[in-house]
Every structure is written in structure tokens, then in C-alpha cells.
C-alpha positions as CSV (number, residue, x, y, z in Angstrom):
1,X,-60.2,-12.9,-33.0
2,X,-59.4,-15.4,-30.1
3,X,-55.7,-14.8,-30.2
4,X,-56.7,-10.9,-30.8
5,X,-58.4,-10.4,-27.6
6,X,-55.3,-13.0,-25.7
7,X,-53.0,-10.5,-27.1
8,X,-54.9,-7.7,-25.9
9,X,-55.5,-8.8,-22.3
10,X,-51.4,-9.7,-22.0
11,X,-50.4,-6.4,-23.5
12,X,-52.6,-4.0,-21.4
13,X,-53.4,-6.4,-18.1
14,X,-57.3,-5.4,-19.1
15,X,-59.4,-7.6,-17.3
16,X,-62.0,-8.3,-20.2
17,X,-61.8,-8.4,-23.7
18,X,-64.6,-9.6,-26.0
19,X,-65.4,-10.0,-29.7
20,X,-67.5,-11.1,-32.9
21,X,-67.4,-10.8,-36.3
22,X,-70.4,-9.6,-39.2
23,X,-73.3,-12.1,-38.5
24,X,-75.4,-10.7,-41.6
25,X,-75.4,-6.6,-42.8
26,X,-76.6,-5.5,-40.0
27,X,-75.3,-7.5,-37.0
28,X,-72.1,-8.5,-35.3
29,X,-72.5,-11.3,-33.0
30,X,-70.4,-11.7,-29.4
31,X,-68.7,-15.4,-29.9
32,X,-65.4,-14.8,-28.7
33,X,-64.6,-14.2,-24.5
34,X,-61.5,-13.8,-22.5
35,X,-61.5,-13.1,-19.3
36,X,-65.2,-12.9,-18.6
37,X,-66.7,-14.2,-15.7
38,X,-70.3,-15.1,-16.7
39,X,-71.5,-16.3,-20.3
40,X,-73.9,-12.9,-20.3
41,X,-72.3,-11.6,-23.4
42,X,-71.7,-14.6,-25.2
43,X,-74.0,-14.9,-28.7
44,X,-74.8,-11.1,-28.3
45,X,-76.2,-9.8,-31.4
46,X,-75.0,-6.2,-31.9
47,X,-76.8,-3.9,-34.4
48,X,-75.2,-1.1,-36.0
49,X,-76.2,2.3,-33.9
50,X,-76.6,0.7,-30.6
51,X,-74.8,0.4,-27.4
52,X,-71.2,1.7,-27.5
53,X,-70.1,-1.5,-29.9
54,X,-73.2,-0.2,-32.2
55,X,-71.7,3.2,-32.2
56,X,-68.3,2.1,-33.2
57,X,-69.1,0.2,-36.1
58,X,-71.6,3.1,-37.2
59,X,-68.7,5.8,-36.9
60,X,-66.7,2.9,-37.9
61,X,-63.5,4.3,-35.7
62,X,-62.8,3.3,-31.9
63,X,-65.1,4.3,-29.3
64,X,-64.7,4.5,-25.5
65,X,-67.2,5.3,-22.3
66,X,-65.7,5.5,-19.0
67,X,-68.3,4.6,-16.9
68,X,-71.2,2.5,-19.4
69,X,-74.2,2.6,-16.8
70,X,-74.0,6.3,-17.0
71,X,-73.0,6.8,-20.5
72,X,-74.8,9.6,-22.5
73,X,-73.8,9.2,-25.9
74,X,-74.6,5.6,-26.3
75,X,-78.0,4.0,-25.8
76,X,-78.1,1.2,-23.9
77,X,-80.0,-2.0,-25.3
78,X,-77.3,-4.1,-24.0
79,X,-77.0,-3.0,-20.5
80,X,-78.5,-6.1,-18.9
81,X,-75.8,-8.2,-20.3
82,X,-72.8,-5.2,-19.4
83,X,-74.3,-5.1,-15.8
84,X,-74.6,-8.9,-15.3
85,X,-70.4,-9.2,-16.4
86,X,-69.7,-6.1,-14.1
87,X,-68.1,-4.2,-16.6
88,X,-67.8,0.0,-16.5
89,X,-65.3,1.5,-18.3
90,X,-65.0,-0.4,-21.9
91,X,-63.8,0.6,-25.2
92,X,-64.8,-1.1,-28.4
93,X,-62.6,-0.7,-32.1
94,X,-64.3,-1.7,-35.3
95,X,-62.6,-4.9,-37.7
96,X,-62.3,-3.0,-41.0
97,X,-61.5,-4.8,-44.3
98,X,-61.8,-2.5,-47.6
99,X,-63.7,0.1,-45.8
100,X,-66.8,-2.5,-44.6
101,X,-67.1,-3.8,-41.2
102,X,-66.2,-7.2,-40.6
103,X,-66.5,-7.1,-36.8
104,X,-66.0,-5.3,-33.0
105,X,-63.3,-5.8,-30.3
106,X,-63.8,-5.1,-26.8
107,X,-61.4,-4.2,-24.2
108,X,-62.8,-3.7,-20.8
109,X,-62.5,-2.7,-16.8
110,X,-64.8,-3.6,-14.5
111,X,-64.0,-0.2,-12.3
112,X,-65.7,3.3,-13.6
113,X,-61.8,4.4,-14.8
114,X,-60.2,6.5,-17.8
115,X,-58.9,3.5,-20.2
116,X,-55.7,5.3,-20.9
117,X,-53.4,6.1,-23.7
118,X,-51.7,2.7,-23.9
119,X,-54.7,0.5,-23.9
120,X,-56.9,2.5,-26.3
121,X,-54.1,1.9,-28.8
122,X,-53.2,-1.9,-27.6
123,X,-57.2,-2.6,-28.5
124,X,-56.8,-1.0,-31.7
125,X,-53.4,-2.7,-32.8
126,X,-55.3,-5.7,-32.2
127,X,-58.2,-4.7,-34.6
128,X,-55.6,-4.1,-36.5
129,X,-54.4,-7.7,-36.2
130,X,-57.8,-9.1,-36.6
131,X,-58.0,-7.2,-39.8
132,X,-54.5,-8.5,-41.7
133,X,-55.7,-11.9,-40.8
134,X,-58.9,-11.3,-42.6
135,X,-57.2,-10.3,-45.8
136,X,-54.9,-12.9,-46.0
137,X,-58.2,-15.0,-45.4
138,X,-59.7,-13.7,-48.4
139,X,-57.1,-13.6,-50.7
140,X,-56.9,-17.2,-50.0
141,X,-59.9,-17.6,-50.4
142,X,-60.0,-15.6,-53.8
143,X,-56.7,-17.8,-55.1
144,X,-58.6,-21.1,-54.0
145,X,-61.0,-20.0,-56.3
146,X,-58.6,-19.3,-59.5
147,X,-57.2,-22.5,-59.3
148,X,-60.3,-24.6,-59.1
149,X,-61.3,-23.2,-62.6
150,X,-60.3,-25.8,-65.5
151,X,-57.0,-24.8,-67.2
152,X,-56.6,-28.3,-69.5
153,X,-57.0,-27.0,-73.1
154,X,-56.2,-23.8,-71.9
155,X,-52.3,-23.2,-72.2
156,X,-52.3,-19.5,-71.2
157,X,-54.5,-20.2,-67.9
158,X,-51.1,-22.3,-66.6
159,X,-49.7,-19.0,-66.3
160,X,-52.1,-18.1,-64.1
161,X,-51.9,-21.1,-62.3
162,X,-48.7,-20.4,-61.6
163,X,-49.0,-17.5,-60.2
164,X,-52.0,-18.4,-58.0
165,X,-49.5,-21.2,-56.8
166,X,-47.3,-19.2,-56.3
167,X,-49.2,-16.5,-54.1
168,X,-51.3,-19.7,-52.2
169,X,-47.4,-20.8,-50.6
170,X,-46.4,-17.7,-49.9
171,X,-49.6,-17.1,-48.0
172,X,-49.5,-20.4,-46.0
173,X,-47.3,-19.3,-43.3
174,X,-49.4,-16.5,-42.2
175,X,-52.3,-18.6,-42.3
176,X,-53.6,-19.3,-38.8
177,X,-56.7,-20.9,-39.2
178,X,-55.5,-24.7,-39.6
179,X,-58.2,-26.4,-41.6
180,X,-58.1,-23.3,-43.8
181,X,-53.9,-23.9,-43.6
182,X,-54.5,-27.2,-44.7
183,X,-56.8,-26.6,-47.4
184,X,-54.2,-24.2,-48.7
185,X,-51.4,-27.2,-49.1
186,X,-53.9,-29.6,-50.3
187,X,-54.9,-27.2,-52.8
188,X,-50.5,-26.5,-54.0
189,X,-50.1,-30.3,-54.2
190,X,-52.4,-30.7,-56.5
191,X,-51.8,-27.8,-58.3
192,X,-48.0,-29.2,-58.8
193,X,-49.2,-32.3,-60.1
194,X,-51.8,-31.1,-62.6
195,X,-49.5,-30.8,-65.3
196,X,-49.3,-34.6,-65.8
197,X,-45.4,-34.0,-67.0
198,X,-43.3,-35.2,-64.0
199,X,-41.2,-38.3,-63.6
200,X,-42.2,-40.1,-60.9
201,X,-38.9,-41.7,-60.2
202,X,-37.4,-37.8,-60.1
203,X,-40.1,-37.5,-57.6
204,X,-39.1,-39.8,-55.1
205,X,-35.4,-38.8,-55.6
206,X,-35.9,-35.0,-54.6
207,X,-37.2,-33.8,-51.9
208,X,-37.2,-30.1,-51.2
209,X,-37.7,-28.0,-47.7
210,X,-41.1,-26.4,-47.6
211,X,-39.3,-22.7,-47.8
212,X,-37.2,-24.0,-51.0
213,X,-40.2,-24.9,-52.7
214,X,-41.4,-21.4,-51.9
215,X,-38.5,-19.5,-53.5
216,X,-38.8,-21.5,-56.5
217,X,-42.5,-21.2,-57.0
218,X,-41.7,-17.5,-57.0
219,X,-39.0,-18.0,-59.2
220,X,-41.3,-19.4,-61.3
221,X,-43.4,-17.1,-61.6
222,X,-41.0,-14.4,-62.8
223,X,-40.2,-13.0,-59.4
224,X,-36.4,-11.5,-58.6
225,X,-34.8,-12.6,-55.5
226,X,-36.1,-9.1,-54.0
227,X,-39.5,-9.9,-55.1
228,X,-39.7,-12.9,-54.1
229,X,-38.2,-12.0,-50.6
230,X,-40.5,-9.4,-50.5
231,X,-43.5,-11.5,-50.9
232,X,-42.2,-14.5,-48.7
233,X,-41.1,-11.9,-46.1
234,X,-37.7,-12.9,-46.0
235,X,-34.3,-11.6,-46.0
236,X,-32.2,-11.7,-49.8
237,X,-29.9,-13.0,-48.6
238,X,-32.1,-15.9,-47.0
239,X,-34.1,-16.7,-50.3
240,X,-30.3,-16.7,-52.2
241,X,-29.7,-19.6,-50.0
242,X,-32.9,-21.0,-50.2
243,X,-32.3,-21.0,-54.2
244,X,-28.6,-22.4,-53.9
245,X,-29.7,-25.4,-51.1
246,X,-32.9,-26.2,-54.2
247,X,-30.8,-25.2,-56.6
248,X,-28.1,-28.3,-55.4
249,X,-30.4,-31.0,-54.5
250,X,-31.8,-30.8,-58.0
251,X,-28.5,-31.0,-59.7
252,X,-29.6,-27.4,-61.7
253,X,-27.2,-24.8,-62.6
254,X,-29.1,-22.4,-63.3
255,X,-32.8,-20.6,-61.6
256,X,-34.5,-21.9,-64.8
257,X,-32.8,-25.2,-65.0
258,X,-34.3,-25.4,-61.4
259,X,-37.7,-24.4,-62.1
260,X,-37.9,-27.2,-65.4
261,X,-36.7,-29.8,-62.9
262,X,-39.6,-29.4,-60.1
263,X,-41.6,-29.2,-62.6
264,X,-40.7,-32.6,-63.2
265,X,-40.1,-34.0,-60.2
266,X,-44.1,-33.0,-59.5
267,X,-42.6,-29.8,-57.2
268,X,-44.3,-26.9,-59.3
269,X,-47.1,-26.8,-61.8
């Protein structure tokens, strides 16, 4: 949300831009502020149906007033808070993941003036943004959770692992949050040592690029060089070389010749 509303503000020059995510079912709270000039809207609680925010994520699509004192179609709970930051003209987009509200974004003027064309749609791309970020989240979240069921005595669950391990490195890049980022890693290295099968000695002896490990854990998991760009969002071409540079440094000749090796050099579950 913080770099949401930074975008926001440096696309559009808006003055203001504000945000929260889903407190509980029935609130969004205010946490996040750019460009404010008092703390009045920080920790706001807004609940579904009021103010213009309220509205949005009722309707759950973008809503706009140009002037928010005088505003008709909104009520106005929050207008002690609006007044005391000076704002007028403010629009307000809804963070929607599978169809439930996750949170509000604010863009804002502090002058009673149509928001125009090219804002309205810069404060819904960055919904938008806020919105990608929160699946990647939770599908994080989701593969964190495969791989911390038990799998020993359970030869078809490595499969599975795999997979997970597969889909938790090709997620790490997009990951902004760091601890979460972090998390992630921890979560692959372990995952690649679980087996119990890999030479240590071939461990300290091979040491791949972070992207190289990438490919192959697609590989791995039965992925073509198309799908595997696909999923890593890279070029072909780019996960070809990727595959050749691993490929060389493990002394493999062949994609599953690579694969057994990081395996055992601890590289790949």
C-alpha cells in the first residue's frame, strides 16, 4: 500500500493519497499516509456504507466527490477528520482480491476540482497494484503452508514438494514485503535439504546463481523451457541460458542429469 499511494502521488502530482487494508468484516482502517499534512486520518476506522471510502467498498468499484463538504451521495461520519487535512475533491478505489474487499485507496485535492480522467485511472492502476501484491502474498502464504506438512513416509507428497518449491522461488522476486521475502528463502533451503540424499562435498563444490536454481526447480517439476519462462517471467531464450550456465557448472549433459545432481549437491528437494 505504501509504495501504492508513492506511485500514485508521482504519477498524477495529487497532493494526498491515503490507505488501509480489512481491519475485521466490517472495517478498513487508515494506516498508510502520503502527503498529508496532519495525522487526522491516520488509524481511521472505515465501515462499509459510510463516507465516500464506505461507499466504495459497499459498491465495491471506484468512487469520486468533487467537493466532499458538500457531497450528497455520501454521508459524512468522517468529515471532521476530511476537514481537519483540508481535503475537497477525493476519490477512493476499493483493494479487491477474489471478489472480497481487502482494502481502500485514496487519492485526493485539497481544492473543490473535477479529478480528471488521468488520475481516476492512476488511483485505480494502483488498486490494482495493491491487489497483485496481495495474491502473490497469499499464494505464498498457501505454499508456506504445503510444505510445512510432513512428507517423510510419504513418497508421493515429494512430488508435491516439489512443486510447492518450485512455485515458493518463482514467487520470491515479486515478493516485496522482506521479512515475508525472507521467510520464503528460509522456507526453499530447507525444503532442498529435506531429502537427506545430497553429498556434502558436491555441495560445497557447486554453487549456482539464484535465477539458475530457479529454472531448474522448474525443470524439476516437469516444466518446458516456455513454462518455466512463463512462470519466472522471463524470456526463452533467457531461461535456455540459465539451464546451459547450471547445466555446465554441474558437469550434466542433460536437463535431467541436472536436476539428479542438485539434488545432490542439496540444490533441489
Amino acid at each position: 500500500m505504501r509504495a501504492a499511494l508513492l506511485t500514485l502521488r508521482r504519477a498524477t502530482g495529487l497532493p494526498v493519497a491515503f490507505g488501509g487494508m480489512l481491519h475485521d468484516t466490517r472495517q478498513v482502517r487508515i494506516a498508510e499516509l502520503n502527503g498529508t499534512a496532519t495525522g487526522a486520518l491516520r488509524g481511521l476506522a472505515i465501515c462499509i456504507g459510510n463516507g465516500l471510502g464506505g461507499k466504495s467498498i459497499a459498491l465495491q468499484r471506484p468512487c469520486a466527490v468533487t467537493d466532499y463538504r458538500q457531497a450528497r451521495h455520501i454521508t459524512h461520519e468522517y468529515d471532521a477528520a476530511v476537514a481537519a487535512e483540508g481535503l475537497r475533491s477525493v476519490v477512493a478505489v476499493p483493494v479487491i482480491v477474489r471478489r472480497r474487499v481487502r482494502g481502500v485507496l485514496y487519492g485526493a485535492l485539497r481544492d473543490p476540482l473535477p479529478m480528471g480522467e488521468r488520475a481516476f485511472d492512476a488511483a485505480v492502476a494502483a488498486a490494482r497494484d495493491v491487489e497483485q501484491a496481495l495474491v502473490v502474498r497469499d499464494e505464498v502464504q498457501r505454499l508456506l503452508a504445503v510444505t510445512r506438512e510432513p512428507v517423510y513416509g510419504r513418497p508421493e507428497a515429494w512430488e508435491e514438494v516439489r512443486e510447492a518449491h518450485s512455485e515458493l522461488r518463482a514467487l520470491a522476486p515479486r515478493i516485496v514485503d522482506a521479512g515475508l521475502r525472507d521467510e520464503l528463502h528460509a522456507v526453499c533451503g530447507r525444503l532442498a535439504g529435506a531429502g537427506g540424499r545430497h553429498d556434502h562435498r558436491e555441495q560445497r563444490a557447486v554453487t549456482l546463481a539464484p535465477r539458475e536454481v530457479d529454472v531448474l526447480a522448474c525443470v524439476a517439476a516437469g516444466s518446458t523451457n516456455a513454462a518455466a519462462a512463463e512462470r519466472l517471467g522471463l524470456r526463452p531464450e533467457t531461461v535456455k541460458g540459465y539451464l546451459r550456465a547450471a547445466m555446465r557448472k554441474l558437469g550434466a549433459h542433460t536437463r535431467l542429469e541436472a536436476v539428479v545432481a542438485a539434488r545432490r549437491a542439496g540444490l533441489l528437494p
